[in-house]
C-alpha positions as CSV (number, residue, x, y, z in Angstrom):
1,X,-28.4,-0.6,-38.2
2,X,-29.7,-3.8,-37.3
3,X,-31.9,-4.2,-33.8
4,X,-29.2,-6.4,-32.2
5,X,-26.5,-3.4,-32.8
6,X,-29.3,-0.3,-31.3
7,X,-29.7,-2.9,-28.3
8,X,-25.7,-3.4,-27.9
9,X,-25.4,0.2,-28.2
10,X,-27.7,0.7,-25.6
11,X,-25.7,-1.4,-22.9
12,X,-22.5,-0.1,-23.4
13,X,-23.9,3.4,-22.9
14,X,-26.0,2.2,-19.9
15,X,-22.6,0.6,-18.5
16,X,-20.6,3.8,-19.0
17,X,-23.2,5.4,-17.3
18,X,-23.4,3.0,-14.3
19,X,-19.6,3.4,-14.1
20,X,-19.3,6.9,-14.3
21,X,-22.0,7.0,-11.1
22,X,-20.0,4.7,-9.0
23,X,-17.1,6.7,-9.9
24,X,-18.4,9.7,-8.6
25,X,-20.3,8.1,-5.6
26,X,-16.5,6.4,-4.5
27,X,-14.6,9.7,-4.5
28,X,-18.4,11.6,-3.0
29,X,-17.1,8.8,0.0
30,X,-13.6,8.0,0.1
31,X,-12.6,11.6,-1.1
32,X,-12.7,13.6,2.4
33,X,-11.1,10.3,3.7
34,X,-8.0,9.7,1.5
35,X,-5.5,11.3,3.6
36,X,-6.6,9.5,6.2
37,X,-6.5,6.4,4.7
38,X,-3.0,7.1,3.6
39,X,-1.6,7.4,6.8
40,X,-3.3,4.5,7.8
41,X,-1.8,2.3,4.9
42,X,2.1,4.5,5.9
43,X,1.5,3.6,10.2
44,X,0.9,-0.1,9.2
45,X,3.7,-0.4,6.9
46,X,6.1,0.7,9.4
47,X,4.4,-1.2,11.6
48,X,5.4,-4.5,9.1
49,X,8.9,-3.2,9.1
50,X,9.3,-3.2,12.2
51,X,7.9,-6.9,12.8
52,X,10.1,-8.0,9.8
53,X,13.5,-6.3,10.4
54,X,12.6,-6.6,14.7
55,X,15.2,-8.9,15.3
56,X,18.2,-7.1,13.2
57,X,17.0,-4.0,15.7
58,X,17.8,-6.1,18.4
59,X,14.4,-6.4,19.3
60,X,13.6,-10.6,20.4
61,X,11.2,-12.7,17.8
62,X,9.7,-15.8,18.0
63,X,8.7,-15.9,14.8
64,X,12.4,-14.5,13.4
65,X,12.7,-17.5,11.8
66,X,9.4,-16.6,9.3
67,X,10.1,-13.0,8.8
68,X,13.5,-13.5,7.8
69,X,11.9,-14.8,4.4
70,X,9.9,-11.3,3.7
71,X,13.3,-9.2,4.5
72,X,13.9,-8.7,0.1
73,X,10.0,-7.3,0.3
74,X,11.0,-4.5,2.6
75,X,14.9,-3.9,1.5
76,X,13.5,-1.3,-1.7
77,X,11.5,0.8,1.1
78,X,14.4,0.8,3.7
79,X,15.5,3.5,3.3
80,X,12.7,5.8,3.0
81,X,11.6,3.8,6.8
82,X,14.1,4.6,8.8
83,X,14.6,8.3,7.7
84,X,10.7,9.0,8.0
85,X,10.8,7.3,11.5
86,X,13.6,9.8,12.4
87,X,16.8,7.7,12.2
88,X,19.2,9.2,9.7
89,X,21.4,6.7,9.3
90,X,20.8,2.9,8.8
91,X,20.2,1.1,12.2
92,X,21.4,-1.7,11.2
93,X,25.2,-2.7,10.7
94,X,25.1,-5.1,7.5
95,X,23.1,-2.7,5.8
96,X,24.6,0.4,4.2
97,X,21.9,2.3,2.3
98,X,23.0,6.2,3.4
């Protein structure tokens, strides 16, 4: 084994090492956290569909015009929205996911 291999060996090791600590150290932090920071990430996506899909709720928008451009981004998660936000059927009349 040549010096230069023993020295590369010694990184990578070191590096697995380093990585393996700030593993541990993120979930040591963010673990008693994560359901919070779920809910978080859920309240603020509904949040978004509601800003984008505001004005086929009847809802007046000044920026309609904009958010009608991100309305494919939140046609996959539709569904899930409105039935976690306590509508059971779709709210809106050109859409038919139920």
């Amino acid at each position: 084994m040549t010096p230069a291999h023993g020295g590369a060996q010694r990184r990578e090791r070191r590096s697995r090492r380093w990585g393996a600590l700030r593993d541990g150290l993120q979930e040591f932090y963010t673990g008693p956290y994560r359901r919070t920071f779920l809910r978080e990430q859920r309240d603020e996506d509904d949040l978004f569909m509601i800003v984008v899909l505001g004005e086929a709720l009847g809802v007046p928008d000044p920026a309609a015009y904009y958010s009608a451009e991100l309305l494919p981004a939140v046609w996959d998660d539709f569904h899930a929205w409105h039935t976690r936000v306590g509508i059971p059927r779709s709210p809106l009349d050109h859409v038919a996911c139920c």
